[in-house]
C-alpha positions in Angstrom: 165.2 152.3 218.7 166.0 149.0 219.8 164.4 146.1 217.6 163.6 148.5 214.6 165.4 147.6 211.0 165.8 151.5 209.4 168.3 153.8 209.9 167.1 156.0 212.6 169.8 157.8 212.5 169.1 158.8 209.1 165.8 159.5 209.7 166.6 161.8 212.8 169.0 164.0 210.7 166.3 164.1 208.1 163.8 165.5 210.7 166.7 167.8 212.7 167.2 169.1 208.8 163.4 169.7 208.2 162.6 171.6 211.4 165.7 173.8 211.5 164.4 174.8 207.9 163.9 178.5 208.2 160.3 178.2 205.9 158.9 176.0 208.9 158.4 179.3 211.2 156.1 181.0 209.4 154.1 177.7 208.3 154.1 176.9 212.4 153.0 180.3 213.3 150.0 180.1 210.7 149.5 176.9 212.3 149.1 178.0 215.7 147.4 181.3 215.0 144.4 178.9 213.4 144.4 176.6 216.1 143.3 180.0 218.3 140.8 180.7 215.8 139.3 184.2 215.7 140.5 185.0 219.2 143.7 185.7 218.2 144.2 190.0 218.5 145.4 191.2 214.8 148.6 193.1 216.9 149.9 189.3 217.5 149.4 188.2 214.4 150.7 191.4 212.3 153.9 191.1 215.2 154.0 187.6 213.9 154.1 188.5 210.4 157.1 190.6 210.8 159.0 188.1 212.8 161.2 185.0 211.8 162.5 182.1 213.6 165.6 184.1 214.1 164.3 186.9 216.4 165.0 185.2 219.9 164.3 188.3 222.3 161.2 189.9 220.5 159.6 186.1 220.5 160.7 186.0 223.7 158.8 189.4 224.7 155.9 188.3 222.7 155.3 185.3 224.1 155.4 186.9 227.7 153.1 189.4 226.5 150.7 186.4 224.9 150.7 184.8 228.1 149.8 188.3 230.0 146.3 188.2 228.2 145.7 184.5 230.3 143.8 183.5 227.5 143.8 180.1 226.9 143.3 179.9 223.6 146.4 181.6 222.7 148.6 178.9 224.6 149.7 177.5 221.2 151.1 180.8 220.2 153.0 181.4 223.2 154.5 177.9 223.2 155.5 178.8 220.0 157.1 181.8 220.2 158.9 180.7 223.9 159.9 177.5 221.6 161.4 179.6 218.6 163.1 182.4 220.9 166.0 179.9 221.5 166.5 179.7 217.8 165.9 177.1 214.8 168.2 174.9 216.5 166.5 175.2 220.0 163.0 174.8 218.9 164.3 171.3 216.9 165.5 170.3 220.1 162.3 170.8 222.4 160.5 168.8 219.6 162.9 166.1 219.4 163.0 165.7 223.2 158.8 165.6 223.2 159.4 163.0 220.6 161.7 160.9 222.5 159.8 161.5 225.8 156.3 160.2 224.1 158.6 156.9 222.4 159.9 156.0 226.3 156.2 156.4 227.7 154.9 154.3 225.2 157.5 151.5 225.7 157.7 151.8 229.7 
């Protein structure tokens, strides 16, 4: 962050310390569940519902079984739960390495 006058270092535990905030899962999962709109079968979403961001091998299984249906619509569900089945931790990762990827394309 070359050239920038804040503490990014700061700022990056601040964000690490927001996404690795259990509340964030089920805020994500409504999130993704509207961005599929009414396509989304109420078995996922109920299967949601009773999952947390802790749950790593049924969001695993779920997201396999999301992307059985091939529908496209329901990509942003199965992103999630594949991002959450590694964990709070993991899922902060993969969205802190998008981050930085997006930064380095847009200052190549």
């Amino acid at each position: 962050l070359d050239g920038y006058t804040w503490d990014g270092e700061s700022a990056v535990q601040r964000l690490l310390a927001t996404l690795c905030d259990p509340a964030l899962f089920p805020l994500a999962a409504k999130d993704a569940c509207a961005a599929a709109g009414n396509k989304v079968p109420t078995w996922i979403v109920s299967r949601l519902e009773k999952l947390s961001a802790s749950s790593g091998e049924d969001l695993l299984l779920l997201s396999k079984e999301v992307a059985a249906l091939n529908l496209p619509a329901l990509e942003p569900i199965r992103v999630l739960c594949e991002n959450y089945s590694q964990g709070l931790w993991g899922n902060a990762v993969n969205i802190l390495t998008d981050i930085f990827e997006k930064y380095l394309t847009v200052e190549e």
